[in-house]
N, C-alpha and C positions, 0 to 999 in steps of 0.2 A: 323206553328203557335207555337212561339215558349211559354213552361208553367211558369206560376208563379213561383215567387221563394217560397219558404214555407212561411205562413202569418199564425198567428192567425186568425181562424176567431169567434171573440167575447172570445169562450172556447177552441175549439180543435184545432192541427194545421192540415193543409191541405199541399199537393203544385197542382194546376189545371193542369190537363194533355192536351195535345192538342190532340184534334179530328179530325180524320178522315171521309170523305164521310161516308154515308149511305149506300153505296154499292152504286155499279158500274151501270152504264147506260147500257140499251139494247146492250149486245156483242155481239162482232162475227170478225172475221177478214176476210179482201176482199180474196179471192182468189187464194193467191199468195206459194210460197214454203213456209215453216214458217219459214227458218231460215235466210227467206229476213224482218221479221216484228218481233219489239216484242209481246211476249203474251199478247192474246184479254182480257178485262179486263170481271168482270164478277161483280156479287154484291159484293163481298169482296175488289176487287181491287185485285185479282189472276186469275190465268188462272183457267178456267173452271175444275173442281173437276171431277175425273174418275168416271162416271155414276151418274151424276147430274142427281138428280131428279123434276119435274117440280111440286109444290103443287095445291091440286086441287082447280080448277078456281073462283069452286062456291062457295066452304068454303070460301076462302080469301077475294070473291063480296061480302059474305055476312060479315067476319069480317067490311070492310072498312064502309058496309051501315050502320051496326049496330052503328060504332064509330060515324058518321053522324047522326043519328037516338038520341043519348042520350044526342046530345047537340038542334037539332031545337023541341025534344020531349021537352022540360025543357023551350024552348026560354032559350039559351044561346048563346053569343058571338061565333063565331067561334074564336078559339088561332092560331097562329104561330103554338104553340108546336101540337094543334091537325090534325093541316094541314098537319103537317111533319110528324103526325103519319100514315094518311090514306097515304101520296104520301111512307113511309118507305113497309110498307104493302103490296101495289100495287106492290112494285118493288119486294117484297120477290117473288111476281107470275113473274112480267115483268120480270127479268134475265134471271131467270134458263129457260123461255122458247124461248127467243128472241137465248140464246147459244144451246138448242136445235134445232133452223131452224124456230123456230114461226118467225116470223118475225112481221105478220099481227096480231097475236094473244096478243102480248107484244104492238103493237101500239093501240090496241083497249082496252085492258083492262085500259093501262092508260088513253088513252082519256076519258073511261068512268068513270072513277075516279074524271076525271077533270073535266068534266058536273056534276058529279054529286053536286061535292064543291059548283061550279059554279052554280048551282041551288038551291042548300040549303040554300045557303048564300047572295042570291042575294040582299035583302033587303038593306041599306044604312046603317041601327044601326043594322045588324045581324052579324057584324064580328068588331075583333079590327082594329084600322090601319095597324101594322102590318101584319095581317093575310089577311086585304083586297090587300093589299101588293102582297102579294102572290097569292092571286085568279085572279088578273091580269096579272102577268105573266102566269097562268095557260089559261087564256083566250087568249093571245096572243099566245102561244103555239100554241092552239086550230085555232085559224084563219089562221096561218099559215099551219099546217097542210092541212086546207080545200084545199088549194092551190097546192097541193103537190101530186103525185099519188102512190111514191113509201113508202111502209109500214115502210122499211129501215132509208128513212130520219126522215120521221112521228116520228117514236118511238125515234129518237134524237133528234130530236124536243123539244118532251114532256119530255125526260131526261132532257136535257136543264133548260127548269121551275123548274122541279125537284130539281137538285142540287143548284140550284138559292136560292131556300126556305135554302136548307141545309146550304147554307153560312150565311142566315139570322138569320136561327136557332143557329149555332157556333159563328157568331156576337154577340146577344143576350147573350147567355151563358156568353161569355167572359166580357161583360159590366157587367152585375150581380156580378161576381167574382169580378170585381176590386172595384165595390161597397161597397160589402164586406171589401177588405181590406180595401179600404178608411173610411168607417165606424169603421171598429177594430184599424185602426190606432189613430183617434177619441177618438176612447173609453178611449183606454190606458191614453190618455193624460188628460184626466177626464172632455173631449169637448165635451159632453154629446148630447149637440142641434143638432151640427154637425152629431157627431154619429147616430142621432136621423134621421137625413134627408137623410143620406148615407145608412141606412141602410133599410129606410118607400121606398128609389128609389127602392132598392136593390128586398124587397119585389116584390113590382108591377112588377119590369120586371120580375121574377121568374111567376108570373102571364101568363105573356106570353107565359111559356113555359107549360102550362097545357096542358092535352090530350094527352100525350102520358103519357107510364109507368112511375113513380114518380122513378123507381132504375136506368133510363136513364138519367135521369136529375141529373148532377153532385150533390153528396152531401153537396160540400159550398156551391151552389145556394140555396139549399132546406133549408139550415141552417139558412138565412137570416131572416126570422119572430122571429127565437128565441134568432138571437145579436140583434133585432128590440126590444124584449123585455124586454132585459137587460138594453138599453137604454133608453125606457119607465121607468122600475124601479126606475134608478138611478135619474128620475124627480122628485120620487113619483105620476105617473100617473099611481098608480094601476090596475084599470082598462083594460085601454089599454093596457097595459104589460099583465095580464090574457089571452085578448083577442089574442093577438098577440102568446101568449105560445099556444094558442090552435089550431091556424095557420101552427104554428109550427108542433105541433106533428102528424098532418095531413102529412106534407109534409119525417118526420122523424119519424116515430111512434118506432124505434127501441130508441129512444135518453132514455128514461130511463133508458138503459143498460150503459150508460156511466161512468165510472170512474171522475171525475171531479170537483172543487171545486170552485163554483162562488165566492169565496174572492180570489182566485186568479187571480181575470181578473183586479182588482182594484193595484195602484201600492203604496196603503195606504192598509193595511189591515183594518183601522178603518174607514176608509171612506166608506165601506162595511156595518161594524157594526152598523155605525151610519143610515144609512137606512133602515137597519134591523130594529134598535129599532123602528121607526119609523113606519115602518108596522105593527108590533108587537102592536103597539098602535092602530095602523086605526082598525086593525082584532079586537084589545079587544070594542073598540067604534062599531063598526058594527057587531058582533055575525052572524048574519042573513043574512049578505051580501056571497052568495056564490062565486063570482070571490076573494072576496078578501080573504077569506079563504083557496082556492085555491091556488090560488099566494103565501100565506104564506106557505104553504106545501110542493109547487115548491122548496121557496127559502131551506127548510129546506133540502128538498130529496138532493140536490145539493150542501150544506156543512156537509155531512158527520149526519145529524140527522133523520136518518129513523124513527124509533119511532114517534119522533114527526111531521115527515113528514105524516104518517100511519095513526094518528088521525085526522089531517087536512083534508086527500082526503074524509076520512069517513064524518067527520062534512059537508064537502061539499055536496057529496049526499044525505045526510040528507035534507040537504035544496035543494038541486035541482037532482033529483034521476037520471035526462039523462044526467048528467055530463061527457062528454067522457073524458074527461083528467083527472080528478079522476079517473074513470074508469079504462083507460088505465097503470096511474101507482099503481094502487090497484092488477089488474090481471096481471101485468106484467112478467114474471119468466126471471132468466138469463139463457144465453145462456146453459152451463151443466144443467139446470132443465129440459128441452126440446129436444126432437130428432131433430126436424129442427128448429136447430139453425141458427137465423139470421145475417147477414153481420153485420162485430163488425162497430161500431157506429166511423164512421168517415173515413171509407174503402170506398172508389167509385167503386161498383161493375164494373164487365168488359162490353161493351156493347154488346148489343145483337148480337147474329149472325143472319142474315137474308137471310143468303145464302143455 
C-alpha cells in the first residue's frame, strides 16, 4: 500500500504510512527440513522469537469479554474498529500458542471470540454496516469450521475472517485520509462547503474506526473533527464548529500542545480576520453562550493570544463548569512541564506489538 505524499491536513502536515497485518495467522510450518520452506510467519509477520511466550489465556478471555461488555453494557453499535480490536487481542493469545504446538487451543480461543461478537451483536440495529460486515465473515468462518476436524485447518479458517476485518480496517483508514486531504485541498481554495462535506465524511468514517486504542488509529484520521471545525468556522456556524472542536480533542487531547497558527490555513490573511471579527461580535452579543465563548478562545489559543485565550476558557466554565475542552486546555502543561511526556502532536505513534 503504497503512502500519501505529504498533505496538509486542515493545520499540520502529515505523509500516511502504509500498514501492515495485525500480526500473523496461527503458525507453524508442515514438517519438512527448514531450509526446504521459508520461515513460519508468527503475529509479527517474523519467524517465531527465541522462547516465545504464550500470554495467559484467561487474562486476554477476559480483556476481549470486557471490550464486548462496554459497548452491549451502554447499547452501543458494535465498530469495525472494535471488532478488529477484540480479533487483534485474541490473536496476541492465538500465535504465540498455535507457534508453541497449540494448535486446538489457538482454534478455540478464536472461535470463542467469534461466538462471542456473534452473540453480542446479534440484533439487526446492534452493529454498523460495516462491523456487521465482519461478523459474517466471522460466522462463516464459524460454519466452516463445524465442518472440518482438524484444529490446524480450523484455526486458518478463523485467521481467514480475521485478516479479512484487517483489510477492512486499512481500507477504512485510507478512505478517511484522503478525505482529509480532499477536504484540506477545499479549504485552501476558500471551498469551504466542500471542505465542509469532505471533511463531516471524513469524520463519520473515523467513527468507524472506534474501539480500539485512539494512538492506533493514525493521527490525520483522528484530526478530521478539528479541519471539520475549521470549516464549520469559516461559515460562521459557531456552534457546530465548538461542537465539532470537542470531537476533536477526544480523539487528540494532545493537540493543545501544538505550535500552529490558524491564519495560516487561509491563503488571505484577512479573510481569517474578517471572521474573527465577526465572532468577536456573536461572543460580545451572547456573554452567556458558553460554546461560543469557547470557540472564541479556541480561535485565540491558536493565533498566538494565550492571555486572551486563558480568560475565555475561564468565562466558559463560569457558565458551564463540566466543560472538558475548557478544561482540558486550562490544565494542559507542555511537554518539559511534565515527566510523561506525550507524543508531540502530529507524530503517528508506532503500532502496537502484539507479539
Amino acid at each position: 500500500m503504497k503512502p500519501f505524499k505529504p498533505f496538509v491536513l486542515g493545520i499540520l502536515w502529515f505523509s500516511a504510512s502504509a500498514f501492515g497485518a495485525i500480526g500473523g495467522p496461527p503458525v507453524g510450518a508442515p514438517p519438512l527440513p527448514p531450509e526446504t520452506l521459508p520461515p513460519p510467519r508468527t503475529p509479527s509477520a517474523d519467524p517465531p522469537a527465541p522462547g516465545e511466550t504464550v500470554p495467559d489465556r484467561q487474562a486476554v478471555r477476559g480483556q476481549v469479554d470486557a471490550l464486548i461488555h462496554s459497548y452491549t453494557s451502554e447499547k452501543r453499535k458494535a465498530t469495525l474498529g472494535m471488532i478488529h480490536e477484540a480479533i487483534a487481542l485474541s490473536i496476541s493469545y492465538g500465535a504465540p500458542a498455535y507457534n508453541q504446538g497449540d494448535r486446538s487451543g489457538c482454534f478455540h480461543f478464536y472461535a470463542d471470540t467469534a461466538d462471542a461478537l456473534s452473540e453480542a451483536f446479534a440484533a439487526d440495529d446492534s452493529a454498523t454496516d460495516a462491523a456487521k460486515a465482519a461478523l459474517a465473515d466471522l460466522k462463516a468462518a464459524r460454519e466452516r469450521t463445524r465442518h472440518e476436524r482438524s484444529s490446524d485447518r480450523n484455526a486458518w479458517s478463523m485467521r481467514y475472517a480475521f485478516d479479512k476485518t484487517q483489510l477492512a480496517v486499512e481500507t477504512q483508514i485510507v478512505s478517511t485520509q484522503g478525505l482529509v486531504r480532499l477536504g484540506s485541498d477545499n479549504f485552501t481554495a476558500s471551498h469551504f462547503p466542500e471542505a465542509q462535506d469532505a471533511f463531516a465524511s471524513a469524520t463519520r468514517s473515523l467513527y468507524e474506526l472506534e474501539g480500539q486504542p485512539p494512538e492506533l488509529i493514525p493521527v490525520e484520521c483522528r484530526f478530521a473533527p478539528l479541519a471539520l471545525a475549521n470549516s464549520l468556522f469559516a461559515q460562521h456556524e459557531y456552534k457546530a464548529a465548538s461542537a465539532a472542536v470537542l470531537v476533536g480533542l477526544h480523539y487528540v487531547p494532545e493537540f493543545p500542545g501544538a505550535t500552529i497558527d490558524l491564519r495560516s490555513l487561509h491563503h488571505d490573511p484577512a479573510e481569517y480576520e474578517a471572521m474573527m471579527d465577526d465572532l468577536e461580535a456573536k461572543a460580545k452579543d451572547a456573554p452567556d453562550d458558553a460554546t461560543t465563548q469557547f470557540l472564541l478562545g479556541y480561535e485565540y489559543y491558536f493565533t498566538g493570544k494565550k492571555a486572551a485565550a486563558k480568560r475565555q476558557f475561564e468565562q466558559t466554565l463560569k457558565l458551564d463548569p463540566q466543560h472538558v475542552g475548557a478544561k482540558l486546555f486550562l490544565e494542559f502543561k507542555a511537554p518539559e512541564q511534565r515527566p510523561d511526556a506525550p507524543v508531540k502532536p502530529g507524530a503517528v505513534p508506532p503500532a502496537r506489538d502484539r507479539a
